[in-house]
mmCIF file of the C-alpha atoms, coordinates in Angstrom:
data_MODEL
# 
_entry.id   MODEL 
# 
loop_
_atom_site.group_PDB 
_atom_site.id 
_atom_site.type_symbol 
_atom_site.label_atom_id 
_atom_site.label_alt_id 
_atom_site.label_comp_id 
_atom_site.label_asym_id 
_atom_site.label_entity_id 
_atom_site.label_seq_id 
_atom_site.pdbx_PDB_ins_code 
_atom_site.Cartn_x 
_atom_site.Cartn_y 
_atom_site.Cartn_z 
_atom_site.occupancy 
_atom_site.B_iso_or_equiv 
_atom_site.pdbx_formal_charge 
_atom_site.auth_seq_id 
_atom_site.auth_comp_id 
_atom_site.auth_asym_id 
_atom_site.auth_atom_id 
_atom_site.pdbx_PDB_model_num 
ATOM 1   C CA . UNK A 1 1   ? 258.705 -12.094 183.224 1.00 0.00 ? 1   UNK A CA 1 
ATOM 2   C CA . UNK A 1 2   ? 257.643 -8.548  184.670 1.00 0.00 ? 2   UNK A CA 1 
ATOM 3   C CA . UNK A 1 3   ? 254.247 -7.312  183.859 1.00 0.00 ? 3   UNK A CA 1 
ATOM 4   C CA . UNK A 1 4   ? 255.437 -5.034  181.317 1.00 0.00 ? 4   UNK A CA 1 
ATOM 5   C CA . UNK A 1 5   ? 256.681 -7.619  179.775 1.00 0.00 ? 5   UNK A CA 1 
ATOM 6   C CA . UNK A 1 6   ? 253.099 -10.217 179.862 1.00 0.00 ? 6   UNK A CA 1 
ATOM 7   C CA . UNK A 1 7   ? 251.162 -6.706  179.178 1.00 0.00 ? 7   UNK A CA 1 
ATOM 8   C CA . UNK A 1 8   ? 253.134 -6.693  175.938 1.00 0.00 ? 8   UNK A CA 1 
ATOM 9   C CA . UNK A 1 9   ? 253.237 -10.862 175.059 1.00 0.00 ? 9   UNK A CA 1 
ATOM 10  C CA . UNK A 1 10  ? 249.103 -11.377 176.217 1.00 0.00 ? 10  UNK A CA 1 
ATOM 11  C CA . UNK A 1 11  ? 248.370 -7.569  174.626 1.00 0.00 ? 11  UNK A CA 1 
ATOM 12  C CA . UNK A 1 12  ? 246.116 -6.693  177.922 1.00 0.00 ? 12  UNK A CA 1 
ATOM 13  C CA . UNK A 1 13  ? 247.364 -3.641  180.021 1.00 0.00 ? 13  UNK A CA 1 
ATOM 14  C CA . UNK A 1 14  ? 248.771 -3.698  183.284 1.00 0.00 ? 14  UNK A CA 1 
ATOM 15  C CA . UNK A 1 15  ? 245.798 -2.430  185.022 1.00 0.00 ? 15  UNK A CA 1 
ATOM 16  C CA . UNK A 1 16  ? 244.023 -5.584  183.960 1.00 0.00 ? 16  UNK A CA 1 
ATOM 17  C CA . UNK A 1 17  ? 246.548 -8.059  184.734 1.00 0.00 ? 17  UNK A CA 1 
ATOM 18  C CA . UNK A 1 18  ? 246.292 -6.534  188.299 1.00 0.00 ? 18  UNK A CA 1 
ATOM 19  C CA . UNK A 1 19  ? 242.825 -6.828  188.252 1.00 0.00 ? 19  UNK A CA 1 
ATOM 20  C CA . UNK A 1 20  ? 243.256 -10.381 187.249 1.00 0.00 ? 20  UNK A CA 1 
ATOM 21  C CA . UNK A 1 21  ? 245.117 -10.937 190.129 1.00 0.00 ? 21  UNK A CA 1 
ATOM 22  C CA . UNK A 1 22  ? 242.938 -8.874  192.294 1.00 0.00 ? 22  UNK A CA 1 
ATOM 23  C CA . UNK A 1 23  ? 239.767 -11.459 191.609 1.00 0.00 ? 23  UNK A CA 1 
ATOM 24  C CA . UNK A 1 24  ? 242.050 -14.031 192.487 1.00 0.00 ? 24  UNK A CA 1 
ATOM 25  C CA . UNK A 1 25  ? 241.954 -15.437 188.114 1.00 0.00 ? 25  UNK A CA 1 
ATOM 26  C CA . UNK A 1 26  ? 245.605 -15.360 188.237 1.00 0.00 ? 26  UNK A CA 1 
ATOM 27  C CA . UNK A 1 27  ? 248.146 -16.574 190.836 1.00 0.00 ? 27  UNK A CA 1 
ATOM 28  C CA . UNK A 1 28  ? 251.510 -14.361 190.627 1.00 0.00 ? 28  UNK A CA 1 
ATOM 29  C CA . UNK A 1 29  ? 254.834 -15.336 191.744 1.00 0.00 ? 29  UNK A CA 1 
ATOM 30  C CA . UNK A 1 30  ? 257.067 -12.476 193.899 1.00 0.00 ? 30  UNK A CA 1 
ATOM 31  C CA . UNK A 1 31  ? 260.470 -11.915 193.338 1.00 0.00 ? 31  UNK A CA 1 
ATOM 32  C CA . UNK A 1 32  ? 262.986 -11.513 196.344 1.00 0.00 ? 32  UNK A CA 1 
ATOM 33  C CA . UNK A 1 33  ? 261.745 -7.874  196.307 1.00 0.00 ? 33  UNK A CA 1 
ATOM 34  C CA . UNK A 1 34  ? 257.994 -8.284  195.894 1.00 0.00 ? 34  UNK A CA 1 
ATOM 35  C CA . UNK A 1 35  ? 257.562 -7.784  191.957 1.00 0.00 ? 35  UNK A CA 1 
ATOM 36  C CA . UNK A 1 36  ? 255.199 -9.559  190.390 1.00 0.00 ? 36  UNK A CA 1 
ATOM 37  C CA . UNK A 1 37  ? 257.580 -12.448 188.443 1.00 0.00 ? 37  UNK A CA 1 
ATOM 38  C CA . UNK A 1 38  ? 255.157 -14.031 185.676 1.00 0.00 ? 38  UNK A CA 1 
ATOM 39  C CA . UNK A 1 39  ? 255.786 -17.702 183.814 1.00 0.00 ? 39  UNK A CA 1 
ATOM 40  C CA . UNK A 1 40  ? 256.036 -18.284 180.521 1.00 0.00 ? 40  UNK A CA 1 
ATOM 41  C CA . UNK A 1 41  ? 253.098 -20.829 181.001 1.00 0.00 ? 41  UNK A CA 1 
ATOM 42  C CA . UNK A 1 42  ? 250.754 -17.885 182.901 1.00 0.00 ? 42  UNK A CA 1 
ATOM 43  C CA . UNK A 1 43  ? 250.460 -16.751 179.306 1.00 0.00 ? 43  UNK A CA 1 
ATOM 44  C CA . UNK A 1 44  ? 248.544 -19.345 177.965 1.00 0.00 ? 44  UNK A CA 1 
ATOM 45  C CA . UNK A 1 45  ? 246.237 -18.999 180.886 1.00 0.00 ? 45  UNK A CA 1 
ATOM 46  C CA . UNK A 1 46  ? 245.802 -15.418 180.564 1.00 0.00 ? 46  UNK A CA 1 
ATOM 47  C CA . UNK A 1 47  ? 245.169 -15.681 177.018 1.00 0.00 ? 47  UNK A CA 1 
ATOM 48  C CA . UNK A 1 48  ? 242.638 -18.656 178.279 1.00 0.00 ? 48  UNK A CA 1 
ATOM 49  C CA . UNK A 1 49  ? 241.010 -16.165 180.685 1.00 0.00 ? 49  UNK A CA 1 
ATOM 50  C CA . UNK A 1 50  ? 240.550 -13.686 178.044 1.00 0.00 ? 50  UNK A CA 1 
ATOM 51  C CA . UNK A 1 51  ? 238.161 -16.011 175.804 1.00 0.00 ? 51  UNK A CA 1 
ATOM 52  C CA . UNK A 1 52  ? 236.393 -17.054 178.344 1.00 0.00 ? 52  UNK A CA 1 
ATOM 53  C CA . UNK A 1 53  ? 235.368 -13.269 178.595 1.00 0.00 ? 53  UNK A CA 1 
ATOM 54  C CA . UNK A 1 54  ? 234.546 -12.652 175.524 1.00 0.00 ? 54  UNK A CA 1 
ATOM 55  C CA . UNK A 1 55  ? 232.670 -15.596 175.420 1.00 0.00 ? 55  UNK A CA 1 
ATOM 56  C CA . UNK A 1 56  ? 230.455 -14.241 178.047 1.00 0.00 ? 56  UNK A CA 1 
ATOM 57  C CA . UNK A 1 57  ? 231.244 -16.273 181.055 1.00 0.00 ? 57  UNK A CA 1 
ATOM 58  C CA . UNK A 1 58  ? 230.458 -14.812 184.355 1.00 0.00 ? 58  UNK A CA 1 
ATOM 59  C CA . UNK A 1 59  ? 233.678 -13.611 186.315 1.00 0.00 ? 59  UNK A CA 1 
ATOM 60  C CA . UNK A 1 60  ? 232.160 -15.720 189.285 1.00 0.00 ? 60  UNK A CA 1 
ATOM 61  C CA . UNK A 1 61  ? 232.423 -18.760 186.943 1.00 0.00 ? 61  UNK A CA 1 
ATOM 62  C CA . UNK A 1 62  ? 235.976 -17.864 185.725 1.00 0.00 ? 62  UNK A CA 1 
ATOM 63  C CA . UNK A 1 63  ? 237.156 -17.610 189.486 1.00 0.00 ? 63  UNK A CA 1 
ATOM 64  C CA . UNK A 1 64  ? 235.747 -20.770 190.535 1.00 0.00 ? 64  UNK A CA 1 
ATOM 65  C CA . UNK A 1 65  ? 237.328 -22.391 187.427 1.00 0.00 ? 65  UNK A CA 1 
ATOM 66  C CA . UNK A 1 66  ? 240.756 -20.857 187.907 1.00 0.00 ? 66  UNK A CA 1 
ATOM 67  C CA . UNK A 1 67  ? 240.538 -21.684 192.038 1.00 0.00 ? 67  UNK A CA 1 
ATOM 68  C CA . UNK A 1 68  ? 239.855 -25.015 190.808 1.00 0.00 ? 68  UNK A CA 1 
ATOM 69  C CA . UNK A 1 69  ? 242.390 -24.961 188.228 1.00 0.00 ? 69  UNK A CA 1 
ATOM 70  C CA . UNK A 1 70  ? 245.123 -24.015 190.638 1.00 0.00 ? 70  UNK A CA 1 
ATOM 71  C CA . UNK A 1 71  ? 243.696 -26.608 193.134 1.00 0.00 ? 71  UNK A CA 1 
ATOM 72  C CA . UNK A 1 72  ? 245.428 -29.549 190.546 1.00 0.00 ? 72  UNK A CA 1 
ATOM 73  C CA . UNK A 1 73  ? 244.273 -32.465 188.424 1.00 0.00 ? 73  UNK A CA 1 
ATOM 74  C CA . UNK A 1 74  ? 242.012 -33.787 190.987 1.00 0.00 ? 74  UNK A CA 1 
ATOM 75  C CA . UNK A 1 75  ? 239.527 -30.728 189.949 1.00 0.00 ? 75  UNK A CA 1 
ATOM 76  C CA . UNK A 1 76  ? 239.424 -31.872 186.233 1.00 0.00 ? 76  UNK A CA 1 
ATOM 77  C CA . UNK A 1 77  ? 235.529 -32.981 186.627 1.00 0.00 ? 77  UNK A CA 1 
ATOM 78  C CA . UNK A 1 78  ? 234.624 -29.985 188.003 1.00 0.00 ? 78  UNK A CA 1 
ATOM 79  C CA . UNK A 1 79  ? 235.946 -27.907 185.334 1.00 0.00 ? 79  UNK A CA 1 
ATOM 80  C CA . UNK A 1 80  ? 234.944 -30.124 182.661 1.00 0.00 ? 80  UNK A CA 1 
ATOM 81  C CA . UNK A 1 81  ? 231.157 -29.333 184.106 1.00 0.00 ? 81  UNK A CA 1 
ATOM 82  C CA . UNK A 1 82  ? 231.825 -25.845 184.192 1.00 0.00 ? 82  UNK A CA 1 
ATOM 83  C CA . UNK A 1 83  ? 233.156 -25.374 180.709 1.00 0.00 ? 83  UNK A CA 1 
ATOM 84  C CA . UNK A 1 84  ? 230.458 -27.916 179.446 1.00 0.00 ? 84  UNK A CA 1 
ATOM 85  C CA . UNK A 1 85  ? 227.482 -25.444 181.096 1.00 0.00 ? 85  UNK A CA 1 
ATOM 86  C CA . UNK A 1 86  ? 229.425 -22.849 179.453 1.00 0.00 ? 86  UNK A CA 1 
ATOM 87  C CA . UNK A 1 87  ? 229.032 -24.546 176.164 1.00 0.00 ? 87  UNK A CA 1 
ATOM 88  C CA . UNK A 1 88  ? 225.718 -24.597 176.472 1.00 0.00 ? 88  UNK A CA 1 
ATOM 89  C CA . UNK A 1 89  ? 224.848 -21.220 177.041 1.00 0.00 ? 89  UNK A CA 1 
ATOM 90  C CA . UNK A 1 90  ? 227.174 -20.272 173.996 1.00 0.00 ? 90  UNK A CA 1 
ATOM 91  C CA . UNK A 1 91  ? 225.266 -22.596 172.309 1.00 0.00 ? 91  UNK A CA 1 
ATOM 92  C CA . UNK A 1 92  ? 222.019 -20.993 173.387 1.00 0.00 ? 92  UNK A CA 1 
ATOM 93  C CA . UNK A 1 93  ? 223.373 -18.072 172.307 1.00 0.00 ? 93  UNK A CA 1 
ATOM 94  C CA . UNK A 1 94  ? 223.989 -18.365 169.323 1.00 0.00 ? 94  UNK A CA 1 
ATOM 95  C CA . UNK A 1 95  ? 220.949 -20.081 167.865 1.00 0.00 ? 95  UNK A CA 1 
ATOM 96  C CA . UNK A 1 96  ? 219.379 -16.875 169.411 1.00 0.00 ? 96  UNK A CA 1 
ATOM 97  C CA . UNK A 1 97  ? 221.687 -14.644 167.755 1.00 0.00 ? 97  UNK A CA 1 
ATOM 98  C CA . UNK A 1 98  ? 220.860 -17.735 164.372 1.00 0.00 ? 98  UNK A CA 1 
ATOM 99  C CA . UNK A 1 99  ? 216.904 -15.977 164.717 1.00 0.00 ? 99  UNK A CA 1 
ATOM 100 C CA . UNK A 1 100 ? 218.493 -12.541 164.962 1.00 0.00 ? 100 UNK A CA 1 
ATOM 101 C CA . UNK A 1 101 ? 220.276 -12.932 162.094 1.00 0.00 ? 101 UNK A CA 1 
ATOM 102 C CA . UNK A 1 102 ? 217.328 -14.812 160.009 1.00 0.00 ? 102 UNK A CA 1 
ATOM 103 C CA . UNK A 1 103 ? 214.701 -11.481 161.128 1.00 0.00 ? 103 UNK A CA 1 
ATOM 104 C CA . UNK A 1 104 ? 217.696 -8.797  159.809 1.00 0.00 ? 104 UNK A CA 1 
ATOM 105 C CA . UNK A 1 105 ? 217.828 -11.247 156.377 1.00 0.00 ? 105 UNK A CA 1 
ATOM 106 C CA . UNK A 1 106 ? 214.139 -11.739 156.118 1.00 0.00 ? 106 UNK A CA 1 
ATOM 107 C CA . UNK A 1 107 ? 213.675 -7.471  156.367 1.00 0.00 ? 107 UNK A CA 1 
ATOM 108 C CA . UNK A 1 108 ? 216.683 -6.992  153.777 1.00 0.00 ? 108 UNK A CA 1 
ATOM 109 C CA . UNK A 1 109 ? 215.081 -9.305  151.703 1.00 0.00 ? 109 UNK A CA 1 
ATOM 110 C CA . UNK A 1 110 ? 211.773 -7.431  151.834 1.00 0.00 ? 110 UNK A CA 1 
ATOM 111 C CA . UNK A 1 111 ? 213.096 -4.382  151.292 1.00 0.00 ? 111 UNK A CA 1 
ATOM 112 C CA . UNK A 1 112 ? 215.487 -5.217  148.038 1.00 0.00 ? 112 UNK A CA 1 
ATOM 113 C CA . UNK A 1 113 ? 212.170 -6.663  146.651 1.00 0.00 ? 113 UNK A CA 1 
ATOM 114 C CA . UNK A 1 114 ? 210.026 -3.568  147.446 1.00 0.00 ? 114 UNK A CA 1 
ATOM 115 C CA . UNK A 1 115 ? 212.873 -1.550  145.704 1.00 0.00 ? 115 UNK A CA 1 
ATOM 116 C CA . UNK A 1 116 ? 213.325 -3.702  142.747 1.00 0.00 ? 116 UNK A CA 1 
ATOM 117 C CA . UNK A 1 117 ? 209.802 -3.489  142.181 1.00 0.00 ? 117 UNK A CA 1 
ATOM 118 C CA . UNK A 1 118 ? 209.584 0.364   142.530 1.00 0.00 ? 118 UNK A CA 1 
ATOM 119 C CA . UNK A 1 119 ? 207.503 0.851   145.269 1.00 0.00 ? 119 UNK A CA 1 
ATOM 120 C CA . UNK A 1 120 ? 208.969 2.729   147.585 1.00 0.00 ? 120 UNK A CA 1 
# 
């Protein structure tokens, strides 16, 4: 597959996908000619990539997981601890963004009373 063709199938441009490769998060096969000749299985990974992004892990921590990843099966405990400490940040997260949510409610609240009640 060229990289027109991923861009299209993992919606991310080009520029990205080179960037990708750039930071070493994605290993590209080379046709006879030197064009970038994707798998149909890179997509899954890309697409893996990508949530891990907007998930908030650190591109440092994505590299090292995809070196590993590429390094084979004998990694699979060190990924498994990465993507665990990654699930607990998220988790952190979002019992932060839990409070966030709670203050916003708790002022909504207060102010549908206060305008119920007239007083504004």
């Amino acid at each position: 597959m060229t990289i027109g063709e991923i861009s299209e199938k993992t919606h991310l441009p080009e520029s990205t996908l080179r960037y990708y490769e750039k930071k070493e998060l994605i290993r590209v096969a080379r046709d006879k000619n030197g064009r970038r000749n994707y798998a149909q299985s890179d997509i899954a990974w890309i697409q893996f990539i990508r949530r891990l992004k907007e998930t908030g892990m650190p591109l440092t921590d994505i590299r090292r997981y995809s070196v590993l990843r590429y390094a084979g099966e004998g990694t699979m405990t060190e990924r498994l601890a990465i993507l665990q400490a990654h699930r607990q940040y998220l988790l952190a997260q979002q019992e932060k963004w839990n409070v966030y949510l709670q203050n916003l409610d708790d002022k909504i609240a207060f102010y549908r009373r206060s305008l119920s009640k007239g007083a504004f």
